[in-house]
C-alpha positions in Angstrom: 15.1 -30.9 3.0 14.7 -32.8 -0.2 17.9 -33.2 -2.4 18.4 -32.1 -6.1 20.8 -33.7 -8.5 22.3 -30.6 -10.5 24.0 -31.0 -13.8 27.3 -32.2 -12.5 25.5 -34.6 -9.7 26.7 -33.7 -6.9 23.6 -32.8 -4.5 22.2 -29.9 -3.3 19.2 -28.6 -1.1 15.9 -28.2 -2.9 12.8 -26.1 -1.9 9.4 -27.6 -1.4 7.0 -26.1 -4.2 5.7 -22.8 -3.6 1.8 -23.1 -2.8 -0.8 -20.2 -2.3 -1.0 -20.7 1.8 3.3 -20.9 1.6 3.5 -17.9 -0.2 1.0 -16.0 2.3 3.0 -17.0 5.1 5.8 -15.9 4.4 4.6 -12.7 3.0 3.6 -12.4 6.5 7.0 -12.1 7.5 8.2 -9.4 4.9 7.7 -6.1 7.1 5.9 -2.7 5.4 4.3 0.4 6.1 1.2 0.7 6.5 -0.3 3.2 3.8 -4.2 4.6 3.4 -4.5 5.2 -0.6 -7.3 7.4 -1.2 -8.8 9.1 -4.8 -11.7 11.4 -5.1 -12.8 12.5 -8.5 -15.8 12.0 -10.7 -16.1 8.5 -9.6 -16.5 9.5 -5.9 -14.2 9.5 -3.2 -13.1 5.9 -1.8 -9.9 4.4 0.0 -8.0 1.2 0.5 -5.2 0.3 3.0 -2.4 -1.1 1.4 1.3 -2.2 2.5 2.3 -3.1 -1.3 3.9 0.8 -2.1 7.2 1.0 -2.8 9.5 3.4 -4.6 10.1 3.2 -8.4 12.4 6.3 -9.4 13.1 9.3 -8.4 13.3 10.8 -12.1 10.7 11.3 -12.5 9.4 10.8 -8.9 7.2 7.0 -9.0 5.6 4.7 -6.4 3.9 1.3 -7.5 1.0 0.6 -5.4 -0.8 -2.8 -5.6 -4.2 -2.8 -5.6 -6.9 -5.5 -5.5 -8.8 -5.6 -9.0 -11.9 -6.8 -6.5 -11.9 -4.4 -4.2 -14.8 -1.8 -3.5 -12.2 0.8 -4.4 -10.7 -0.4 -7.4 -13.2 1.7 -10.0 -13.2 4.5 -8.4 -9.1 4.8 -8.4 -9.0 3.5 -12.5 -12.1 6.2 -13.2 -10.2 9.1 -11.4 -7.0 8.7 -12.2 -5.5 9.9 -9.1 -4.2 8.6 -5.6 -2.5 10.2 -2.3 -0.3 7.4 -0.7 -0.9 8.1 3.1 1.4 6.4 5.2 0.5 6.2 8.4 2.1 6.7 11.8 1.5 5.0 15.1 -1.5 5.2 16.8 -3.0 4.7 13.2 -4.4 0.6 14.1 -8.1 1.3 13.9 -8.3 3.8 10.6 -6.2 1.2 9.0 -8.7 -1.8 10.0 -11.7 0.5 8.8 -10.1 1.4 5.5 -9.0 -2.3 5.2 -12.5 -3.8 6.0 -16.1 -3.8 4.8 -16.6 0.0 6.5 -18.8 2.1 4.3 -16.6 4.8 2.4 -18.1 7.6 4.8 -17.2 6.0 8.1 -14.0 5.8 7.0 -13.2 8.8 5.5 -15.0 10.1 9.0 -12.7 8.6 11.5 -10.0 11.2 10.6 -9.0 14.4 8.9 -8.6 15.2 5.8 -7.1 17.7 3.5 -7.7 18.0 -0.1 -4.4 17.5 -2.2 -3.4 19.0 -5.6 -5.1 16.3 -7.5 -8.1 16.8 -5.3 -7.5 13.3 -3.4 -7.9 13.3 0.2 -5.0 13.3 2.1 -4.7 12.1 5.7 -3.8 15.5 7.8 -1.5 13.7 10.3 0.1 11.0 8.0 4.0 10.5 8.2 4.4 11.6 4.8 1.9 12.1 2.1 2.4 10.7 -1.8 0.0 13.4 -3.7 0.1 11.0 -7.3 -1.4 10.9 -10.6 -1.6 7.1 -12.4 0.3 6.8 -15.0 0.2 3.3 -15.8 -1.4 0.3 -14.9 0.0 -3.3 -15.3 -2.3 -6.6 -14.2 -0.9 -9.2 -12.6 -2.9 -11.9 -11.6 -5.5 -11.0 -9.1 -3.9 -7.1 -8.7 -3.5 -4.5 -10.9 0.0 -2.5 -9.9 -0.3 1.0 -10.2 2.2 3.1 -11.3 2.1 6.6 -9.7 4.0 9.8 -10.6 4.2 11.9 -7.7 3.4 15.3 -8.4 3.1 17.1 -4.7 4.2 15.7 -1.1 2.9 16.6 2.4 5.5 15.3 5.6 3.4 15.0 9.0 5.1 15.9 12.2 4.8 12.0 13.5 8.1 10.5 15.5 7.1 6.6 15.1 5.6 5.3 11.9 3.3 2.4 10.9 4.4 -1.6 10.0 3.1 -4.6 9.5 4.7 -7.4 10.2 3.5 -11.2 11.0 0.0 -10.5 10.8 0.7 -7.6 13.2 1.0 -3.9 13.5 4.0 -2.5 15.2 5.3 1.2 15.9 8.8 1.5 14.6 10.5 4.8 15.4 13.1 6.8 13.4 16.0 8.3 14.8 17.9 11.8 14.0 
C-alpha cells in the first residue's frame, strides 16, 4: 500500500483510486436480498430485479429502491407511480434471472403467480414479504434514479429461507425463531 503524508507527516496507508471495475467488485461482495419490483398502471405492467432496496423510516413507512434510468422498466414505474417490493425466497434463482434479463414482460410475469396489491401492482404470491408502495419521490444520481417509496400495504409469505446475492452469486440464507 502506497503511503500518504498527513498534515503532521508522519505516514499513513493510502487507498488506490476508486475506478468503475474497483467499485463493481467490491459491490460484489456487499450481500442483499434479492427483490422483484413490479408496477402496473396506465403505462402497463413491467418488472425489474433489483438488490438496491433498503429501509428509509419507519414514520412514515419508506424503502429506496434504485433503479436503472435505462432499463425497459424504468417508464412504466415513473408513468404509474407505483411499485410492490417482492423479496424473494429460495428457490426464486430463475424468476430473478428472467426479471433481470432481456425476457419479454409476459414471460416473466408468467413464470409465477401473482396477486394484485392495493395500488394495483402485481405482487409475487409466494414472496418472503411484500412492499405494496406508492413513489413519492425520485432523486437521480448518475446512471440511476433512487426511488423513494411510501409503503402503504404489506403481504408476509410463509417462506423459511430467503433470497441473497452475494459475489456474483445467489445463496439461501435462512432465519431462525
Amino acid at each position: 500500500m502506497a503511503q500518504c503524508r498527513p498534515a503532521d507527516g508522519s505516514p499513513e496507508p493510502c487507498l488506490p483510486a476508486v475506478t468503475r471495475q474497483g467499485y463493481r467488485d467490491a459491490m460484489a461482495r456487499l450481500g442483499a436480498a434479492v427483490n422483484i419490483v413490479t408496477t402496473d398502471g396506465p403505462a402497463g405492467r413491467h418488472g425489474f430485479t433489483a438488490s438496491a432496496v433498503c429501509s428509509v423510516t419507519d414514520s412514515p413507512p419508506t424503502l429506496l429502491v434504485c433503479l436503472n434510468k435505462g432499463s425497459s422498466a424504468a417508464g412504466a414505474v415513473h408513468a404509474n407511480g407505483v411499485v410492490c417490493v417482492n423479496t424473494l425466497a429460495a428457490g426464486h434463482e430463475d424468476l430473478s434471472n428472467l426479471f433481470g434479463g432481456r425476457t419479454p414482460v409476459e414471460e416473466r410475469f408468467a413464470a409465477a403467480r401473482w396477486c394484485r396489491s392495493a395500488t394495483g401492482a402485481p405482487m409475487l404470491a409466494d414472496a418472503v414479504v411484500a412492499f405494496d408502495c406508492r413513489i413519492v419521490r425520485t432523486v437521480e444520481v448518475g446512471t440511476h434514479d433512487v426511488l423513494f417509496c411510501e409503503v402503504v400495504g404489506l403481504a408476509e409469505g410463509g417462506a423459511q429461507e430467503g433470497l441473497i446475492y452475494f459475489s456474483r452469486r445467489y445463496h439461501a440464507v435462512t432465519g431462525t425463531s
